[in-house]
C-alpha positions as CSV (number, residue, x, y, z in Angstrom):
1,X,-20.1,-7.8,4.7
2,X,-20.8,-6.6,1.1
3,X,-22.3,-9.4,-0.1
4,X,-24.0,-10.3,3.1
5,X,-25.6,-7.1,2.5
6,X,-26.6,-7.9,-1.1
7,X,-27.3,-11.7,0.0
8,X,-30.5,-9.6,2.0
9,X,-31.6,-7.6,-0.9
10,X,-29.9,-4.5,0.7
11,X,-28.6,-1.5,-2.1
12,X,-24.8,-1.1,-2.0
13,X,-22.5,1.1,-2.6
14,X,-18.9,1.0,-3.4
15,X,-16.2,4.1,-3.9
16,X,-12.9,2.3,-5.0
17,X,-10.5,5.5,-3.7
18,X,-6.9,3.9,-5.2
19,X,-7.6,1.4,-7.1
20,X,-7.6,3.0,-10.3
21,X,-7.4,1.3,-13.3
22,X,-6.4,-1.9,-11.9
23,X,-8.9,-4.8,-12.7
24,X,-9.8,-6.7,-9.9
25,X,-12.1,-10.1,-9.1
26,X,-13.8,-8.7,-6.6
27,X,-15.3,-6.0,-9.2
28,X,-16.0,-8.8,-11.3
29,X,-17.8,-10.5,-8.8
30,X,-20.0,-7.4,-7.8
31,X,-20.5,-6.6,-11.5
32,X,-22.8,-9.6,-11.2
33,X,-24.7,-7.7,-8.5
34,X,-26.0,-5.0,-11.0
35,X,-29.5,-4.2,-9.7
36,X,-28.1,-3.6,-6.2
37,X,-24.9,-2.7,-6.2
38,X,-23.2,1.0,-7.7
39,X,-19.1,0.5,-8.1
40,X,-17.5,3.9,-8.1
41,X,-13.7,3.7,-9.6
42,X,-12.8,6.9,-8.8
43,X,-8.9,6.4,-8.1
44,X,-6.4,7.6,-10.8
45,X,-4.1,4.5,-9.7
46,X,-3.0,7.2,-7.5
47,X,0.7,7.8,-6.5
48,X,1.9,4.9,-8.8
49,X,0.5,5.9,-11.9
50,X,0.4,9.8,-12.0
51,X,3.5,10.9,-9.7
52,X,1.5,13.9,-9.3
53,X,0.8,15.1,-6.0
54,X,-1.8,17.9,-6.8
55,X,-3.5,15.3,-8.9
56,X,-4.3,12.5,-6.6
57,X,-5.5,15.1,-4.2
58,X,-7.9,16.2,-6.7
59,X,-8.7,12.3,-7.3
60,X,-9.5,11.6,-3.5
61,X,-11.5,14.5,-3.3
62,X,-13.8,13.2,-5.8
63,X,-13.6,10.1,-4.4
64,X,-14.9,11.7,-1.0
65,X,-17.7,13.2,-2.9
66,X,-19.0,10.4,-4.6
67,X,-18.4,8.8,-1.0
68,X,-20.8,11.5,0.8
69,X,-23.3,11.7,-2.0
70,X,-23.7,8.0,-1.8
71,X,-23.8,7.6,2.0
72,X,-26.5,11.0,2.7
73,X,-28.5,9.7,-0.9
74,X,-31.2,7.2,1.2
75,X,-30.5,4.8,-1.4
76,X,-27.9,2.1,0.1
77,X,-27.7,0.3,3.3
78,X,-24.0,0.1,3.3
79,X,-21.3,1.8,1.7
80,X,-17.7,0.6,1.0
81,X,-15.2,3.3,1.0
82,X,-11.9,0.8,-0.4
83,X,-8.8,2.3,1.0
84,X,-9.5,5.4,2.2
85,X,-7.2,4.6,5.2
86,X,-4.3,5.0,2.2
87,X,-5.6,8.4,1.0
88,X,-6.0,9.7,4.6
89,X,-2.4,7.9,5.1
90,X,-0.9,10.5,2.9
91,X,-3.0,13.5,4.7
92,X,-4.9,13.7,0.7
93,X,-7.9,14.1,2.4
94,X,-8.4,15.6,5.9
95,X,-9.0,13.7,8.7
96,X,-10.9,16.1,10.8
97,X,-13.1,16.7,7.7
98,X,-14.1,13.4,7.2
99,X,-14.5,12.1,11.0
100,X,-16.9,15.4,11.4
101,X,-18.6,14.2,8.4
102,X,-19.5,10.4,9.7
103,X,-20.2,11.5,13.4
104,X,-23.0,14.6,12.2
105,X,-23.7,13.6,8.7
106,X,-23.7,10.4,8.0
107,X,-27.6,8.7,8.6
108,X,-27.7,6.2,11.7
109,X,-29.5,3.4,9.4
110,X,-26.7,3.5,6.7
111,X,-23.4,1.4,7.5
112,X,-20.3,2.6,6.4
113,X,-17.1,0.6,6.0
114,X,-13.0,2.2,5.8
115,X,-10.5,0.0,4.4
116,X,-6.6,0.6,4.0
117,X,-3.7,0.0,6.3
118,X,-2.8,2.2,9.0
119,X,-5.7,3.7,10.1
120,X,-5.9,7.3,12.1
121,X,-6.4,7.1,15.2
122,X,-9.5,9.7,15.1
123,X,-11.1,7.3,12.5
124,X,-10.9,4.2,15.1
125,X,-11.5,6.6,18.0
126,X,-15.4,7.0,16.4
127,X,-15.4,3.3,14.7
128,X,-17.8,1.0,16.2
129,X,-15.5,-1.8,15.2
130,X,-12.3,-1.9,14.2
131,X,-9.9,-4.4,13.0
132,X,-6.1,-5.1,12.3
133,X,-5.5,-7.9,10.2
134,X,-1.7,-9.0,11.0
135,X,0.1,-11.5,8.8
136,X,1.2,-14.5,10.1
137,X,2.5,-16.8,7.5
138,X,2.2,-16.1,4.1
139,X,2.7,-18.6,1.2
140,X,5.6,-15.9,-0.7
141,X,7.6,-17.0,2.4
142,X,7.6,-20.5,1.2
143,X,8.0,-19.9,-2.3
144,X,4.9,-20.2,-3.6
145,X,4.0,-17.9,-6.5
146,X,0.5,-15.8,-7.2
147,X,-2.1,-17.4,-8.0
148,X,-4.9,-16.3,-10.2
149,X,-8.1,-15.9,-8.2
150,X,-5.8,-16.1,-5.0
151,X,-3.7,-12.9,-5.5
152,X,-4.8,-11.5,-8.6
153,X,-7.1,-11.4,-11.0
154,X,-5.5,-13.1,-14.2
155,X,-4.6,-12.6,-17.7
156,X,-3.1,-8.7,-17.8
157,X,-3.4,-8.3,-14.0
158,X,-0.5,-10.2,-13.2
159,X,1.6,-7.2,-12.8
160,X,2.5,-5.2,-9.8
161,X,1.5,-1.6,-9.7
162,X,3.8,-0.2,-7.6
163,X,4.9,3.5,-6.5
164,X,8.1,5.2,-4.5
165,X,6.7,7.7,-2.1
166,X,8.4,9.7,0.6
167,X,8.3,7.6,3.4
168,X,5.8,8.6,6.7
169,X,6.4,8.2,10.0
170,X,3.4,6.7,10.8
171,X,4.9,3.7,8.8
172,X,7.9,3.5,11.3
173,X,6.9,0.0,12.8
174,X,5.7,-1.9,9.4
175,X,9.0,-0.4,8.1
176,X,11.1,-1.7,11.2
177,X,9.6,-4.9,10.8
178,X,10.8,-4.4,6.7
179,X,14.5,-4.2,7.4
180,X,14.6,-7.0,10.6
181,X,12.9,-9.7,8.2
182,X,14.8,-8.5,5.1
183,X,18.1,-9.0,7.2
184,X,17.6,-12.0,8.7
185,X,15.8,-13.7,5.5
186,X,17.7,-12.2,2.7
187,X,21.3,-11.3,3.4
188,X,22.1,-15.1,4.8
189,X,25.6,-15.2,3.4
190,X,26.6,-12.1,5.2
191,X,25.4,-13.5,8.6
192,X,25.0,-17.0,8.2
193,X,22.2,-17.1,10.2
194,X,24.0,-16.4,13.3
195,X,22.5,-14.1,15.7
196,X,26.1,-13.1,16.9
197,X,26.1,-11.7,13.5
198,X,23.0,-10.3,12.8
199,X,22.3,-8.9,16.1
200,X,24.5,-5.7,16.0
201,X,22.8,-5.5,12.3
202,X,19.5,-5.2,13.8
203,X,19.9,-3.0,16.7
204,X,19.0,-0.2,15.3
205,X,16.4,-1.2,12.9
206,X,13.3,-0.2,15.6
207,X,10.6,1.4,15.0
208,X,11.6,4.8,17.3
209,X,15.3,4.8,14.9
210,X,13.3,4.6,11.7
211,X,11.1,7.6,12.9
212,X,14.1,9.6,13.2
213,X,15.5,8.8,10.0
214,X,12.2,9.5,8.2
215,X,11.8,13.4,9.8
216,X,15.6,14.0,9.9
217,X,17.1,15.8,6.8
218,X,17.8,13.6,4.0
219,X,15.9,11.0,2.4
220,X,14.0,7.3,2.7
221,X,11.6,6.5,0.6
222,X,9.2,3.6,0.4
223,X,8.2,1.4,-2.3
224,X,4.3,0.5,-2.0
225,X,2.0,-2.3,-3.4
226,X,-1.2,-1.8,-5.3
227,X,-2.8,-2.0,-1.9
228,X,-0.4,0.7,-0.4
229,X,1.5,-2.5,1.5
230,X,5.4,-0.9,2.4
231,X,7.2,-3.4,0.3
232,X,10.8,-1.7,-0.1
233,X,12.5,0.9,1.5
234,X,15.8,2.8,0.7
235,X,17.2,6.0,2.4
236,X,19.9,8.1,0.8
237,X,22.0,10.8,2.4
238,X,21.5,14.1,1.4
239,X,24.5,14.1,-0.6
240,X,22.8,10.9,-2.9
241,X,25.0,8.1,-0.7
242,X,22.6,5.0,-0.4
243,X,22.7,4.0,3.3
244,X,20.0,1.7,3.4
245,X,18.3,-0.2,0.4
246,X,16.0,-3.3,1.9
247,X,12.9,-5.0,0.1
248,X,10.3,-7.7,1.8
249,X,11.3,-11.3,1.3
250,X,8.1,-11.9,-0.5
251,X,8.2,-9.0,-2.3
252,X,11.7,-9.3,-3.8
253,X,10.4,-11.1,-6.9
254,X,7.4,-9.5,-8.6
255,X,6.1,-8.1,-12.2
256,X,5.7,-4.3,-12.5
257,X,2.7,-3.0,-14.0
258,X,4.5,-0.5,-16.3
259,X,7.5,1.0,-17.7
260,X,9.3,3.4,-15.4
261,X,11.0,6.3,-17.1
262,X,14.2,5.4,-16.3
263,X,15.5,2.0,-17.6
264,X,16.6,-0.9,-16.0
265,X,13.6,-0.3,-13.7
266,X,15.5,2.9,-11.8
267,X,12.6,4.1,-9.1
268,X,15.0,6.1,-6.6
269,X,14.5,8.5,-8.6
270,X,16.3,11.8,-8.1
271,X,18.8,11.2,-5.5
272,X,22.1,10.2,-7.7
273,X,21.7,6.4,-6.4
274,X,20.3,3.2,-8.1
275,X,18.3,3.0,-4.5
276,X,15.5,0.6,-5.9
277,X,17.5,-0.6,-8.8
278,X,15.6,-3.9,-10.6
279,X,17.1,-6.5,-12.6
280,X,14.3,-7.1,-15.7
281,X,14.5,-10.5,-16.8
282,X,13.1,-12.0,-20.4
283,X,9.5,-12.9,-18.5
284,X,9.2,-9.4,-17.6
285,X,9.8,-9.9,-13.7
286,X,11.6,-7.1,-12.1
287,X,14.5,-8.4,-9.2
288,X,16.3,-6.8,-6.4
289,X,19.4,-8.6,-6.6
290,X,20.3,-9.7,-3.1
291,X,23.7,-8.5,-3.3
292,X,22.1,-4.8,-3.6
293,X,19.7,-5.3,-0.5
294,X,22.4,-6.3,1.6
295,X,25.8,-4.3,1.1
296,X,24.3,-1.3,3.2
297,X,24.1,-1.5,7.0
């Protein structure tokens, strides 16, 4: 829809809210668009690069701003606000605030488009369209590796940014989905694909169990993508006791975008564990070895 916009002539605006300083195609493309498009990078990398709560708060309320200014200006036809469902994800922003804002602020000539998984239900309540893109098949499944200009930009951008984030319970069903896939894809010479094996394993992996674990005392944590994709999750006991520690088939191989503080590529941080312990090999790729995915149950 961008650059059907800009293929009319039409001004457009773009508030990157997570993004940070991540370098992407698609800004390169637009870049190209100088005269009649305005990008706004106004995400901090968010969770994954500052580990600061009070700070990415600060950072989507900018964002929001920018967002606002841009969309009441009278100067752009369309304005992209790029994962905002993320920031309002993690209550950074609130909903009510922003859903008052599009229904009694926002211009009826000036189009305004949300990206982000797992949108609120108040922002698709007021949408006039909304869509949820479900995978399918995906070409990690098959072992097929990024590819520049497919999945990333190139050159430095080959790295993962990635963050560990107190998990939310509106993640329950992409997280149930998580641990049935990881299961029955990953931990093959437990089960040997037999169902009468891996059946009782996944009985209790639904999305209503997961829900409970997340707002019951203790702790699971989740492991997102640079585009706030659940691609890990562990939960520890309050005690520190790993009880579950499962990763995304596709996601099991990847290369992190920086150092983590701890070495050895430690992210369960605080909880005594080595939760979302990573194997770094001599390319710089960060592994999950299998045997840690599946030895808890």
């Amino acid at each position: 829809m961008v650059f059907r916009s800009l293929g009319h002539g039409h001004k457009v605006g773009v508030v990157q809210f997570v993004k940070g300083r991540i370098e992407t195609g698609e800004r390169k493309a637009l870049e190209r668009f100088s005269d009649l498009v305005t990008i706004k990078r106004m995400g901090e990398g968010f969770t994954w690069e500052t580990q600061d709560r009070q700070r990415d708060i600060d950072a989507a309320r900018q964002a929001w701003d920018a967002a606002k200014q841009m969309i009441t200006s009278g100067e752009y036809r369309l304005i992209l606000c790029d994962e905002l469902n993320i920031v309002l994800r993690y209550d950074y922003l609130d909903i009510a605030e922003v859903v008052d804002f599009l229904k009694n602020e926002k211009p009826e000539d000036v189009h305004v488009i949300i990206t982000g998984r797992n949108a609120k239900d108040e922002l698709i309540e007021i949408a006039d369209l909304a869509t949820d893109m479900t995978q399918i098949k995906h070409p990690f499944r098959s072992g097929v590796k990024p590819q520049e200009g497919i999945e990333f930009l190139g050159g430095g951008c080959r790295k993962m940014p990635l963050t560990v984030v107190p998990s939310s319970s509106t993640d329950a069903q992409e997280i149930a989905i998580l641990l049935q896939r990881s299961i029955t894809e990953l931990c093959v010479a437990d089960h040997g694909s037999d169902p009468d094996k891996y059946g009782p394993w996944l009985a209790n992996k639904t999305a209503e169990n997961v829900r409970g674990w997340i707002e019951a005392p203790g702790r699971v944590f989740s492991a997102l993508d640079g585009h706030g994709r659940v691609i890990g999750v562990a939960m520890g006991s309050t005690d520190g006791e790993v009880l579950l520690n499962y990763v995304l088939p596709e996601a099991r191989f990847f290369r992190r975008q920086q150092k983590t503080d701890a070495g050895g590529g430690e992210l369960f941080r605080g909880t005594g564990s080595d939760g979302f312990a990573l194997e770094e090999h001599a390319d710089g790729r960060m592994v999950l070895p299998v045997d840690r995915i599946c030895r808890n149950r």
